[in-house]
PDB file of N, CA, C and O in Angstrom:
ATOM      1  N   UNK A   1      20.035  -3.596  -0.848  1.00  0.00           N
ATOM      2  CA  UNK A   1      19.011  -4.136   0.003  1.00  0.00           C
ATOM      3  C   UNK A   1      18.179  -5.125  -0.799  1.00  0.00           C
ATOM      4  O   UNK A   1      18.058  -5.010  -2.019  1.00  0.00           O
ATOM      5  N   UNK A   2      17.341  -6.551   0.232  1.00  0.00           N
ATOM      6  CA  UNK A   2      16.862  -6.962  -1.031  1.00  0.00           C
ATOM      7  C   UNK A   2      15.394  -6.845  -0.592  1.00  0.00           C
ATOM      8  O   UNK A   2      15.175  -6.182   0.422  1.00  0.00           O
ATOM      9  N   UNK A   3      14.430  -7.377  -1.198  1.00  0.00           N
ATOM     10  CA  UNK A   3      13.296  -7.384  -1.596  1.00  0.00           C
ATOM     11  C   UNK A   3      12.719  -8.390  -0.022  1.00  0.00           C
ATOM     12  O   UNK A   3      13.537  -9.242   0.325  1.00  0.00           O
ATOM     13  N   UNK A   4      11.506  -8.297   0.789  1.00  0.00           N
ATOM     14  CA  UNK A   4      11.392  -9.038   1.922  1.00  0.00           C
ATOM     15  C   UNK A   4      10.743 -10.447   1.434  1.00  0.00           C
ATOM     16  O   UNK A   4      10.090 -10.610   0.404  1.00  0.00           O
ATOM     17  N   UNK A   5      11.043 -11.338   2.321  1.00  0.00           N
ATOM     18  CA  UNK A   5      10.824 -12.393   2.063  1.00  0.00           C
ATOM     19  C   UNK A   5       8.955 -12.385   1.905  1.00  0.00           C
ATOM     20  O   UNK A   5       8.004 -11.705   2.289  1.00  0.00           O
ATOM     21  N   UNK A   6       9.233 -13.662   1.051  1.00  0.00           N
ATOM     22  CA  UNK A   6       7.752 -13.858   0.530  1.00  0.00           C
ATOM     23  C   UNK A   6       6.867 -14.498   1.424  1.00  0.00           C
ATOM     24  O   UNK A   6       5.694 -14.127   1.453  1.00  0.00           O
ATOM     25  N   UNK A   7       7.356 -15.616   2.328  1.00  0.00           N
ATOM     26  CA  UNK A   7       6.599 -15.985   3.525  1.00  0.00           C
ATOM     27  C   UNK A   7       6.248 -15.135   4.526  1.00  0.00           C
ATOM     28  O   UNK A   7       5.765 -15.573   5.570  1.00  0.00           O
ATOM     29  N   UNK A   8       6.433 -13.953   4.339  1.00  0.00           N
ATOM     30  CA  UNK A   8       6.123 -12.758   5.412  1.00  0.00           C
ATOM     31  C   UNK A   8       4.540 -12.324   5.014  1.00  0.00           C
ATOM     32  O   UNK A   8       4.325 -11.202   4.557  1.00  0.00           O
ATOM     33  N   UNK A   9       3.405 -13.332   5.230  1.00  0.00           N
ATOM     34  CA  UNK A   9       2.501 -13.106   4.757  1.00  0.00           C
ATOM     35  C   UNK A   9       1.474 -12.699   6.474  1.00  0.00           C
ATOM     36  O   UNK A   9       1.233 -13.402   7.455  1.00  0.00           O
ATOM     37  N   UNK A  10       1.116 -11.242   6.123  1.00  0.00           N
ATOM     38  CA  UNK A  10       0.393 -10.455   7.215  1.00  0.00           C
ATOM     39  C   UNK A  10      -1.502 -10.977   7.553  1.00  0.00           C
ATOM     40  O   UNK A  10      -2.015 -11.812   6.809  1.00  0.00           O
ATOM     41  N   UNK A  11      -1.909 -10.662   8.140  1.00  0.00           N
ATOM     42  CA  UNK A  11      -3.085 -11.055   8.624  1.00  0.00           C
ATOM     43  C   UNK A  11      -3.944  -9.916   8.552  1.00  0.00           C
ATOM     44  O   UNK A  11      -3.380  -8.898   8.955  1.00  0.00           O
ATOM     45  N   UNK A  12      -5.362  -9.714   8.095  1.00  0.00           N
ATOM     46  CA  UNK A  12      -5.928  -8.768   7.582  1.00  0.00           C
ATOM     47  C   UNK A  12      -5.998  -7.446   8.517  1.00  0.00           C
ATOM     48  O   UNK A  12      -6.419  -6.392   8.040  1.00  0.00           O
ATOM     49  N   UNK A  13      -5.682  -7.513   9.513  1.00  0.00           N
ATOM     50  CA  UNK A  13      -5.557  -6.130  10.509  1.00  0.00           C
ATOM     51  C   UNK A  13      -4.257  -5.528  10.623  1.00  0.00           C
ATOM     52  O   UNK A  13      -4.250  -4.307  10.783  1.00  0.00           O
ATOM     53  N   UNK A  14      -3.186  -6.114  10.575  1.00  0.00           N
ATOM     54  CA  UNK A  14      -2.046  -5.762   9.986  1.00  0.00           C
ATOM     55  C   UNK A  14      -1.292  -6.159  12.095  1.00  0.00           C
ATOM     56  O   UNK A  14      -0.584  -5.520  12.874  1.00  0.00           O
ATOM     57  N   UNK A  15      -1.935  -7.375  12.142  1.00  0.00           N
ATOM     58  CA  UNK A  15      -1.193  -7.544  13.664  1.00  0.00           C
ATOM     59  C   UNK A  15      -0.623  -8.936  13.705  1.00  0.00           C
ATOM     60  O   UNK A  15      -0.221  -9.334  12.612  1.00  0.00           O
ATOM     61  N   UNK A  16      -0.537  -9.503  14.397  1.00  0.00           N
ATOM     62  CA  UNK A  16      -0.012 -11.083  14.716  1.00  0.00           C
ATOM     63  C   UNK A  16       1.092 -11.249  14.882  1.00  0.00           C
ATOM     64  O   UNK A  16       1.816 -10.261  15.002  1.00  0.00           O
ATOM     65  N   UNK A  17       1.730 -12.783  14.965  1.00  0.00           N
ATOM     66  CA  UNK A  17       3.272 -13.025  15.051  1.00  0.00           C
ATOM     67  C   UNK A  17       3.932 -12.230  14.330  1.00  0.00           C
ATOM     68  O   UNK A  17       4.955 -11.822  14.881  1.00  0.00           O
ATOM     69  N   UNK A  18       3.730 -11.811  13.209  1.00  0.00           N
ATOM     70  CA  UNK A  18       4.421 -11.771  12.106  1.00  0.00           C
ATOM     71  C   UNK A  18       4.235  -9.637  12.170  1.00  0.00           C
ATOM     72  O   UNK A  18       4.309  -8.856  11.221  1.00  0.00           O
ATOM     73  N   UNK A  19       4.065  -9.425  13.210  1.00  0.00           N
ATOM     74  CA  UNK A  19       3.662  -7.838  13.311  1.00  0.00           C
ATOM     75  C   UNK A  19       5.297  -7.086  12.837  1.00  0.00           C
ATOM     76  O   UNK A  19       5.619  -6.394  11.871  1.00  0.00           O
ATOM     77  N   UNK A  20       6.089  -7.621  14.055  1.00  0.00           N
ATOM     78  CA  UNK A  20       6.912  -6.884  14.174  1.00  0.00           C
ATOM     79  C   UNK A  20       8.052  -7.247  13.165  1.00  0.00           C
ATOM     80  O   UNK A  20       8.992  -6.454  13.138  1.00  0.00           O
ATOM     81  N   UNK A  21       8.110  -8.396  12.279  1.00  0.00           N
ATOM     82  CA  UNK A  21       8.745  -8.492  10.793  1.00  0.00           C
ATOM     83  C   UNK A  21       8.588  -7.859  10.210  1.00  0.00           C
ATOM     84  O   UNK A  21       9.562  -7.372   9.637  1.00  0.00           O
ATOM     85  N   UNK A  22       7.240  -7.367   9.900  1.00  0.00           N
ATOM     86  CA  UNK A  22       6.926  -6.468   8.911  1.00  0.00           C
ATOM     87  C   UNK A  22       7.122  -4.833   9.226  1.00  0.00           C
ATOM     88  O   UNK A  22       7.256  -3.909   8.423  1.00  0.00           O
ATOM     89  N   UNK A  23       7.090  -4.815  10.695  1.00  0.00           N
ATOM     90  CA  UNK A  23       7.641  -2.956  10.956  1.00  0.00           C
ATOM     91  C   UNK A  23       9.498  -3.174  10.934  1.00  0.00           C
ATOM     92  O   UNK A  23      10.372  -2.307  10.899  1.00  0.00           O
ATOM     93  N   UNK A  24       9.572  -4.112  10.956  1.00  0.00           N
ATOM     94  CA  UNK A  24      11.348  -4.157  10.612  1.00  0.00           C
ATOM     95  C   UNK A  24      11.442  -4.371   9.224  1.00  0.00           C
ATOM     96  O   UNK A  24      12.282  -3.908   8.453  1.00  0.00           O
ATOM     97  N   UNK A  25      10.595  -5.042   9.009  1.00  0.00           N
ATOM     98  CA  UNK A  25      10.769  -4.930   7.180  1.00  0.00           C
ATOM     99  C   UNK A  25      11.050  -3.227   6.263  1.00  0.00           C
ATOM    100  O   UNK A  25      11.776  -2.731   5.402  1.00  0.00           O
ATOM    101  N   UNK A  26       9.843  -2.851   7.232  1.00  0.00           N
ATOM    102  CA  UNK A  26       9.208  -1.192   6.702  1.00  0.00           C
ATOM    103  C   UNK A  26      10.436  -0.584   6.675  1.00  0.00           C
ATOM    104  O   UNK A  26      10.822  -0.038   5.641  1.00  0.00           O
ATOM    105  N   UNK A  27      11.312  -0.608   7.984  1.00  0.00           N
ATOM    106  CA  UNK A  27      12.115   0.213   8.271  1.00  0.00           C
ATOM    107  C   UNK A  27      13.446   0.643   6.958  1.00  0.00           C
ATOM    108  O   UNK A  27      13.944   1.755   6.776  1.00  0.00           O
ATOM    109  N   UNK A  28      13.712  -0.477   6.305  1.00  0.00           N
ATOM    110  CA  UNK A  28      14.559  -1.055   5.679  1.00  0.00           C
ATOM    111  C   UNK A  28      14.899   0.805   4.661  1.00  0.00           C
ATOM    112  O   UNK A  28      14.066   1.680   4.424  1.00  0.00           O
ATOM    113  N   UNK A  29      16.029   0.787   4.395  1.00  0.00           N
ATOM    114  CA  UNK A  29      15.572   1.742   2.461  1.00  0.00           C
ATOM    115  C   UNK A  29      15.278   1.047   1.325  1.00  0.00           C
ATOM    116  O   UNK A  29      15.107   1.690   0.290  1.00  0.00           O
ATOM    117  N   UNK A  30      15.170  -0.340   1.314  1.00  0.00           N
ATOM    118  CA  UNK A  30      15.118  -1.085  -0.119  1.00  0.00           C
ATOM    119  C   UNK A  30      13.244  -0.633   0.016  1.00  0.00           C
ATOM    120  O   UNK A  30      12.576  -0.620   1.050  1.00  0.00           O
ATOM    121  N   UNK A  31      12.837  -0.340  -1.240  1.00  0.00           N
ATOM    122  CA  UNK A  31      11.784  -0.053  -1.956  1.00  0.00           C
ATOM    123  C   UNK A  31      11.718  -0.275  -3.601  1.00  0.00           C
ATOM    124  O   UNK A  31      12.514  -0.102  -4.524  1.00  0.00           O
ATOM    125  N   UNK A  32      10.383  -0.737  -3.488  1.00  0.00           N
ATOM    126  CA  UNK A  32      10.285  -1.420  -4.998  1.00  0.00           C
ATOM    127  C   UNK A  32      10.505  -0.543  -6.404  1.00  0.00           C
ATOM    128  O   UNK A  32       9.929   0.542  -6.478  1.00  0.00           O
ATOM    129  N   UNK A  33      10.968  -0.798  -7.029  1.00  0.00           N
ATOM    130  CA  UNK A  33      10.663   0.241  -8.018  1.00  0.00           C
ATOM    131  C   UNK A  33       9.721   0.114  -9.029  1.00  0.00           C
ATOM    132  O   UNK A  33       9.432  -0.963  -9.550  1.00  0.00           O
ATOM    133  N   UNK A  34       9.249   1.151  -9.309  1.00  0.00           N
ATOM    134  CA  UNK A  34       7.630   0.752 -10.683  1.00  0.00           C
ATOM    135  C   UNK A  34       8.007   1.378 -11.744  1.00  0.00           C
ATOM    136  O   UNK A  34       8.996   2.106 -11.825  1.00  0.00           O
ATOM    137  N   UNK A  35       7.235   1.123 -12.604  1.00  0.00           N
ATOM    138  CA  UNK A  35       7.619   2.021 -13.688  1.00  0.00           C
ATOM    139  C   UNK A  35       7.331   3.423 -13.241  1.00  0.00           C
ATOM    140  O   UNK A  35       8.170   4.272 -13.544  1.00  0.00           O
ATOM    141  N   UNK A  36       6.382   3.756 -12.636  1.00  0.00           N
ATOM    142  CA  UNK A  36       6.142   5.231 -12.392  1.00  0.00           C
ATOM    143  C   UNK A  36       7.032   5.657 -11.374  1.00  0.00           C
ATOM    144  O   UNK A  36       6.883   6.845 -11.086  1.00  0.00           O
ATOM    145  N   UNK A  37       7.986   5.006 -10.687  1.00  0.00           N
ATOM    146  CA  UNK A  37       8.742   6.066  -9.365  1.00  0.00           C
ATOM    147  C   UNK A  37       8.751   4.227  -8.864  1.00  0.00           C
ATOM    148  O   UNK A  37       8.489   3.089  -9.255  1.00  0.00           O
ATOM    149  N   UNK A  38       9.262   5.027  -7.733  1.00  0.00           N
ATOM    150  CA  UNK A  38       9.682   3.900  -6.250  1.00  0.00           C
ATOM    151  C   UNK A  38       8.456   4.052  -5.424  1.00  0.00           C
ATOM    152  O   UNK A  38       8.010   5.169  -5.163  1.00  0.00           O
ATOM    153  N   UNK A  39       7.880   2.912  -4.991  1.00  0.00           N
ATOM    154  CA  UNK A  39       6.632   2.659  -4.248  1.00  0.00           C
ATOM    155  C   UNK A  39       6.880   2.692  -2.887  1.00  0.00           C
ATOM    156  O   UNK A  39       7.822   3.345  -2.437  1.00  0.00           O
ATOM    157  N   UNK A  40       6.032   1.970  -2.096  1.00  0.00           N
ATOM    158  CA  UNK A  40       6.501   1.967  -0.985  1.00  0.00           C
ATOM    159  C   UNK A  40       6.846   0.833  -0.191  1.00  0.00           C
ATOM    160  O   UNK A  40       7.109   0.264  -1.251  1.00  0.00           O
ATOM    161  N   UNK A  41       7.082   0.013   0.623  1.00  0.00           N
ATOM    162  CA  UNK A  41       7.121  -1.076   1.067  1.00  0.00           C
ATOM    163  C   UNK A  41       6.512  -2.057   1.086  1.00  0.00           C
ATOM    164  O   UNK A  41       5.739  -1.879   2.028  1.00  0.00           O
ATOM    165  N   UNK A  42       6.237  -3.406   0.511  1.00  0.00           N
ATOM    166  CA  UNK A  42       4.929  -3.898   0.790  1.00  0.00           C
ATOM    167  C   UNK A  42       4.622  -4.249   2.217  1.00  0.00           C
ATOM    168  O   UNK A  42       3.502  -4.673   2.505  1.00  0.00           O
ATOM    169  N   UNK A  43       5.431  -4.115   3.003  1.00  0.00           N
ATOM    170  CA  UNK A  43       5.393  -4.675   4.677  1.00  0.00           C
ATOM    171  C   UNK A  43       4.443  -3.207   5.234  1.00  0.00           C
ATOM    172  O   UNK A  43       3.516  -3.178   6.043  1.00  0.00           O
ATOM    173  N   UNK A  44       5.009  -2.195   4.547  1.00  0.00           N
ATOM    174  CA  UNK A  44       4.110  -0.586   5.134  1.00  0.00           C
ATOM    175  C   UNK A  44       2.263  -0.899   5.013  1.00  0.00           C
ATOM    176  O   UNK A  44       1.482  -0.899   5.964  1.00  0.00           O
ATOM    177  N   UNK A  45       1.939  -1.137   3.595  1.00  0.00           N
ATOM    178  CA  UNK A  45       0.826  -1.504   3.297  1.00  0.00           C
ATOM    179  C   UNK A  45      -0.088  -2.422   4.464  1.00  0.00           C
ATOM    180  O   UNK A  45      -1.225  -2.246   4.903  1.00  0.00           O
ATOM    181  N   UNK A  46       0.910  -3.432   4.738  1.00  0.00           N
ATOM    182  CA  UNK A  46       0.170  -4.761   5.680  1.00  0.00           C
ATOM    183  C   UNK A  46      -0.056  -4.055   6.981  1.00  0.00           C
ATOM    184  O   UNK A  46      -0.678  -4.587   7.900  1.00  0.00           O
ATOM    185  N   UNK A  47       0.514  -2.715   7.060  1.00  0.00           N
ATOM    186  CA  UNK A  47       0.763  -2.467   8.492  1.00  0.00           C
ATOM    187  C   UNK A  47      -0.717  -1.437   8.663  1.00  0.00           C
ATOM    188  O   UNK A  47      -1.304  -0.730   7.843  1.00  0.00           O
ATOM    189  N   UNK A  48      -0.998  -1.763  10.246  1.00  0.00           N
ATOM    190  CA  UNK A  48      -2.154  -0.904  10.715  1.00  0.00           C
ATOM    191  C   UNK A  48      -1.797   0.941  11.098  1.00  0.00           C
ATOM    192  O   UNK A  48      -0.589   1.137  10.968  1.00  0.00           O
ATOM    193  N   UNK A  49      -2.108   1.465  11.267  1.00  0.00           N
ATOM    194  CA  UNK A  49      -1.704   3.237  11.412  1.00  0.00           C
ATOM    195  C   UNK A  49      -0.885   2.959  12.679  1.00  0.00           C
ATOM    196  O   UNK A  49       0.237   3.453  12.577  1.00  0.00           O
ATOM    197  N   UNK A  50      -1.145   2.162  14.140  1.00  0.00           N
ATOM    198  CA  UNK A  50      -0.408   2.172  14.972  1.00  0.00           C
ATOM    199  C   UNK A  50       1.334   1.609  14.194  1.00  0.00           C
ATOM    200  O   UNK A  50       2.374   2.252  14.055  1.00  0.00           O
ATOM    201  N   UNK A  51       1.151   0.851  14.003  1.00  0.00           N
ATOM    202  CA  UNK A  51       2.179  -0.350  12.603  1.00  0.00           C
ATOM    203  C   UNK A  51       2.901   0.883  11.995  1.00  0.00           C
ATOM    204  O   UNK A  51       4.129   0.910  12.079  1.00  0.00           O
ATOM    205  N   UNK A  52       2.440   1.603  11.568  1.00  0.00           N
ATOM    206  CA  UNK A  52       3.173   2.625  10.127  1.00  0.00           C
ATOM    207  C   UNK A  52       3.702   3.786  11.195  1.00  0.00           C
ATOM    208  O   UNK A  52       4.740   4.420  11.006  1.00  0.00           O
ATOM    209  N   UNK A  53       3.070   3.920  12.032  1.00  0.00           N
ATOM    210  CA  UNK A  53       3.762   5.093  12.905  1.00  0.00           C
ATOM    211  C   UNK A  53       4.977   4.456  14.052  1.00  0.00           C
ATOM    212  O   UNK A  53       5.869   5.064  14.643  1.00  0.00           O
ATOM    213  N   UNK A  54       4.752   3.576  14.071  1.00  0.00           N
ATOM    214  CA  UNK A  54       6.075   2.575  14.697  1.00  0.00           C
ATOM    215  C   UNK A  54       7.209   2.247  14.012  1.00  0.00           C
ATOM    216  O   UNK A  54       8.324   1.943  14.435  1.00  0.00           O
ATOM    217  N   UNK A  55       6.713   2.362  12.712  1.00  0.00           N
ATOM    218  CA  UNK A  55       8.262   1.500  11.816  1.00  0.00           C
ATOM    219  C   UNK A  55       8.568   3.395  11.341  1.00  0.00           C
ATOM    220  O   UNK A  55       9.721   3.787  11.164  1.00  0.00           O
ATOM    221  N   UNK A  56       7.546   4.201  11.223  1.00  0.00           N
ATOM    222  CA  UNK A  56       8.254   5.060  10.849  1.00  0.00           C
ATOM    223  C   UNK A  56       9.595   5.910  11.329  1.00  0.00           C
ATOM    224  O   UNK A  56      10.588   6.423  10.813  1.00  0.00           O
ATOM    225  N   UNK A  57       8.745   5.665  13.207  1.00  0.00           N
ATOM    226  CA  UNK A  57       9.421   6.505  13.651  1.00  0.00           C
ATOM    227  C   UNK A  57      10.789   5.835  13.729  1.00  0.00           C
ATOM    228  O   UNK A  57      11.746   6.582  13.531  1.00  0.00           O
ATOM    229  N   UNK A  58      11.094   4.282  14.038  1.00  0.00           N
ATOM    230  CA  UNK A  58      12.231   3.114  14.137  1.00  0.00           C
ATOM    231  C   UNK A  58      12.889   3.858  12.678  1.00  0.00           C
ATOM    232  O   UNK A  58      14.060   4.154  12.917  1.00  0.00           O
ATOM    233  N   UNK A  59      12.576   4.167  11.544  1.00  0.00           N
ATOM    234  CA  UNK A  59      13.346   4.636  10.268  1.00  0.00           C
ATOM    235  C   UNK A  59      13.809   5.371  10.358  1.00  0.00           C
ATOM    236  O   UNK A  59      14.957   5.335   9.916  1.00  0.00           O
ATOM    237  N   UNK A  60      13.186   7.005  11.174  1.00  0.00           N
ATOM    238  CA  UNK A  60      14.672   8.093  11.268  1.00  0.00           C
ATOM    239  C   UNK A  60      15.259   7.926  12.426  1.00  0.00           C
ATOM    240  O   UNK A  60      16.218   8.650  12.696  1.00  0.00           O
ATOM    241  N   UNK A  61      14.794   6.898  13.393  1.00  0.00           N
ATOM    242  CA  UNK A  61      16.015   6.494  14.415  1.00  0.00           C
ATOM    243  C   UNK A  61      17.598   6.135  13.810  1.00  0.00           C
ATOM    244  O   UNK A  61      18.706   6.626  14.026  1.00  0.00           O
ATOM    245  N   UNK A  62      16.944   4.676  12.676  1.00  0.00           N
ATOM    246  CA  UNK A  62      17.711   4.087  12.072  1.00  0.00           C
ATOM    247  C   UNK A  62      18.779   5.140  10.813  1.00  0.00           C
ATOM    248  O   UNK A  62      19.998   5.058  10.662  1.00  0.00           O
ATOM    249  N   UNK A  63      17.748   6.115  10.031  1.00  0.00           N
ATOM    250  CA  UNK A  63      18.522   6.931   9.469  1.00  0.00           C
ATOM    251  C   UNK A  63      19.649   7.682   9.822  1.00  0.00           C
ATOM    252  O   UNK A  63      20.701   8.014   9.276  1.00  0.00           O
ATOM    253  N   UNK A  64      18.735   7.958  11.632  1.00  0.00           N
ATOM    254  CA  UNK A  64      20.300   9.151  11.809  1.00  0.00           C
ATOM    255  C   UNK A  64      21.498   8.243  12.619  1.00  0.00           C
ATOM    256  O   UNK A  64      22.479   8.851  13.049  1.00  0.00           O
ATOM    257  N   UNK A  65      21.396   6.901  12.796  1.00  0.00           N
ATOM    258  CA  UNK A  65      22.298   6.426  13.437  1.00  0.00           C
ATOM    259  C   UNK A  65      23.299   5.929  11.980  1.00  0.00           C
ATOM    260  O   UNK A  65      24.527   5.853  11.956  1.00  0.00           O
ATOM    261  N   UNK A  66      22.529   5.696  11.066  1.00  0.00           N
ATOM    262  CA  UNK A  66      23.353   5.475   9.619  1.00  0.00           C
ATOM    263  C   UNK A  66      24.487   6.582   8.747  1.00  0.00           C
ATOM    264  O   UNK A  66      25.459   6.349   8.029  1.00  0.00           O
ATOM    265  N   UNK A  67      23.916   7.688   9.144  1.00  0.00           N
ATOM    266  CA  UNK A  67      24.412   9.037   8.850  1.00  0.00           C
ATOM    267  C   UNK A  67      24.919   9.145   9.601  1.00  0.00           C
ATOM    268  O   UNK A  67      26.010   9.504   9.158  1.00  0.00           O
ATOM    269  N   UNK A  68      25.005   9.088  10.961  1.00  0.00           N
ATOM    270  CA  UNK A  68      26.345   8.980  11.956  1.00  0.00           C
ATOM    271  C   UNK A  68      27.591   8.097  11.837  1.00  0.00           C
ATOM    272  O   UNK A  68      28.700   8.495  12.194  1.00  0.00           O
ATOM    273  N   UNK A  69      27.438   7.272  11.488  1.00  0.00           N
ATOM    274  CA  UNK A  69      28.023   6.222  11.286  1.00  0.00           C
ATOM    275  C   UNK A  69      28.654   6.288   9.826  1.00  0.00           C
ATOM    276  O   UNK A  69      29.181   5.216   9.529  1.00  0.00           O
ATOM    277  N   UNK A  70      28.730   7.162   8.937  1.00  0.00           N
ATOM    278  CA  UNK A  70      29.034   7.187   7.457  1.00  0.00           C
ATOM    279  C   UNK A  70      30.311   8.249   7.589  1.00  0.00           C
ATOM    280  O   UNK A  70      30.526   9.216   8.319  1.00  0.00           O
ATOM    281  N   UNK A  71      30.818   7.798   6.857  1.00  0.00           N
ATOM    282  CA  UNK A  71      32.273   9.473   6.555  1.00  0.00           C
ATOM    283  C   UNK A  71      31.450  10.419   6.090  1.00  0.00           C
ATOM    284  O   UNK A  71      31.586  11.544   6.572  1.00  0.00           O
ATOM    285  N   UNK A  72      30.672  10.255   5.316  1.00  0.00           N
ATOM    286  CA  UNK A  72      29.969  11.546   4.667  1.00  0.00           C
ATOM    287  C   UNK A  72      28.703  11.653   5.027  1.00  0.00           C
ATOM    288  O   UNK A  72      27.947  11.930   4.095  1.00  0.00           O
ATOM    289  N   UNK A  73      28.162  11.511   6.188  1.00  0.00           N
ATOM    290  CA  UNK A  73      26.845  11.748   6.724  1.00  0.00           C
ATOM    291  C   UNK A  73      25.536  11.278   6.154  1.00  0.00           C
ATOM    292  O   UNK A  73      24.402  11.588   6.520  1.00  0.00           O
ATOM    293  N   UNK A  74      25.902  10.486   5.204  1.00  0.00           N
ATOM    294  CA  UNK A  74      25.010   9.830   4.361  1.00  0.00           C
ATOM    295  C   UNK A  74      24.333   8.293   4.672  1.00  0.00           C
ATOM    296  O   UNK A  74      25.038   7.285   4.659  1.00  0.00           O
ATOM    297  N   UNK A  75      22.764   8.252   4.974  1.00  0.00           N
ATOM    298  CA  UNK A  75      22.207   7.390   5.498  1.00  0.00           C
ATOM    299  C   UNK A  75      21.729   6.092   3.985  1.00  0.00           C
ATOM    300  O   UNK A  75      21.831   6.389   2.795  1.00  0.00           O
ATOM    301  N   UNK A  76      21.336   5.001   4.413  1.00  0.00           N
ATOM    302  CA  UNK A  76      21.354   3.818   3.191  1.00  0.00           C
ATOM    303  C   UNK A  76      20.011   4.690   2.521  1.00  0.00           C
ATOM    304  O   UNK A  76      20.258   4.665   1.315  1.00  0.00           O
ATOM    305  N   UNK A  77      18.934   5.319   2.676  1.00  0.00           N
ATOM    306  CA  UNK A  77      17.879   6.091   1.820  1.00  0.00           C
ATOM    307  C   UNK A  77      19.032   6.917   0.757  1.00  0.00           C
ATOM    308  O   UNK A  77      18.929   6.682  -0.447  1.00  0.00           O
ATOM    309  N   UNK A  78      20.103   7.864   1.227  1.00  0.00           N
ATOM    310  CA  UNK A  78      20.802   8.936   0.351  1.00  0.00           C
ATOM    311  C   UNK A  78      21.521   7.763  -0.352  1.00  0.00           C
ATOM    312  O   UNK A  78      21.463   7.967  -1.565  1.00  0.00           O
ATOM    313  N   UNK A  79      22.119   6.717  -0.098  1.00  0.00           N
ATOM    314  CA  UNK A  79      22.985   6.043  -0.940  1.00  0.00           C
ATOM    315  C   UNK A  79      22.370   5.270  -1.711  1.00  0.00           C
ATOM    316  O   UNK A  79      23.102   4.801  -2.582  1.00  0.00           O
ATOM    317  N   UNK A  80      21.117   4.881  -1.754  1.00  0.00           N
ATOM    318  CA  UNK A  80      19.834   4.310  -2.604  1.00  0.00           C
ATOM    319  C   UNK A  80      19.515   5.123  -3.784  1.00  0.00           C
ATOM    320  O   UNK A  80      19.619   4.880  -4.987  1.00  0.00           O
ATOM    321  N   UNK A  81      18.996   6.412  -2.971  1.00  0.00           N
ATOM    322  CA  UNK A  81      18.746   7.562  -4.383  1.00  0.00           C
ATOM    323  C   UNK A  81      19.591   7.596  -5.115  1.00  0.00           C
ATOM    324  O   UNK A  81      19.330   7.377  -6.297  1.00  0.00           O
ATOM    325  N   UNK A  82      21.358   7.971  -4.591  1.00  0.00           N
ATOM    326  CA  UNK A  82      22.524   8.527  -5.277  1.00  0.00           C
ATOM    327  C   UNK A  82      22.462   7.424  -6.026  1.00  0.00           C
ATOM    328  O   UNK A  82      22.034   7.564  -7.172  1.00  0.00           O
ATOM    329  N   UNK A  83      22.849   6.145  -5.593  1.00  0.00           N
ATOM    330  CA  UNK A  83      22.584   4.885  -6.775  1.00  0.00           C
ATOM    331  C   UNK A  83      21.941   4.997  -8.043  1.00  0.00           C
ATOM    332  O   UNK A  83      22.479   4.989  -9.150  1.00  0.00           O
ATOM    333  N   UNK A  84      20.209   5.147  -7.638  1.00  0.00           N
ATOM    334  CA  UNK A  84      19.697   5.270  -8.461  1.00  0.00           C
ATOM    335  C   UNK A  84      19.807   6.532  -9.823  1.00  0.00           C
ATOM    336  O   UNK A  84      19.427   6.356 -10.981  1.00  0.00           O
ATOM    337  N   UNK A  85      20.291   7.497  -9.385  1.00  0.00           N
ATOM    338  CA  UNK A  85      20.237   8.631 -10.129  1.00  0.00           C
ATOM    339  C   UNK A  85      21.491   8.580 -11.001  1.00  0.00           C
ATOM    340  O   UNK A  85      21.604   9.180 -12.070  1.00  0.00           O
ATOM    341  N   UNK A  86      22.602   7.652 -10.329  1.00  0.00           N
ATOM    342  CA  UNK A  86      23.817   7.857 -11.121  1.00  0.00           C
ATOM    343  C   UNK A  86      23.704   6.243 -12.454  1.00  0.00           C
ATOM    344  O   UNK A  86      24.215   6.041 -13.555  1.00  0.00           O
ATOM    345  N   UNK A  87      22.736   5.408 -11.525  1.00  0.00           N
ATOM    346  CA  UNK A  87      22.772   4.311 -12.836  1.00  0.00           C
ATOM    347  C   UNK A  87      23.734   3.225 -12.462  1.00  0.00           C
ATOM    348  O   UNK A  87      24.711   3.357 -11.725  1.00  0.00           O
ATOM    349  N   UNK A  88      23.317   2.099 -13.084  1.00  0.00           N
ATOM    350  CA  UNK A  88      24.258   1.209 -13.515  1.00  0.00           C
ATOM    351  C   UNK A  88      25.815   1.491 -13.746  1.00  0.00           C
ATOM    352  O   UNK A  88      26.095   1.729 -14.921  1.00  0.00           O
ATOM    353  N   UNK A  89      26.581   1.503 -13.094  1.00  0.00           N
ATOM    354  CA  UNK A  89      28.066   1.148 -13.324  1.00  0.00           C
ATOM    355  C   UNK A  89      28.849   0.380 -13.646  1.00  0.00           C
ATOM    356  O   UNK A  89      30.044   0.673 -13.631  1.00  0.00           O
TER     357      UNK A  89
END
């Protein structure tokens, strides 16, 4: 997954044209990584509580239709972690 585009710049209430980019952004499994752990989205942040409870719920829509859709029931969040935990190949 990659990183959301940089012109996806939000408006201080977390609404406008650019609302529903950023709850499709949210939805995504790509998340940043920090030195301390994996953060969270920067599109989640821009988003208002109505915003974060919209893309959330669109994410385990999206999860379980991904895990349906997999031979091994595994959604792009499990194949992100497994990635991460197994490393560079």
């Amino acid at each position: 997954m990659s990183p959301p585009d940089e012109d996806e710049s939000p408006d201080s209430e977390g609404q406008g044209p650019d609302r529903q980019g950023r709850i499709e952004a949210a939805t995504t499994a790509w998340r940043p990584l920090r030195r301390d752990g994996i953060g969270s989205h920067p599109c989640w942040e821009d988003l208002d509580e109505e915003g974060r409870k919209e893309s959330f719920e669109r994410a385990l829509a999206l999860r379980q239709l991904e895990a349906a859709a997999d031979p091994e029931g595994r959604s792009t969040t499990v194949l992100a972690v497994l990635a991460r935990i197994r490393g560079p190949r």
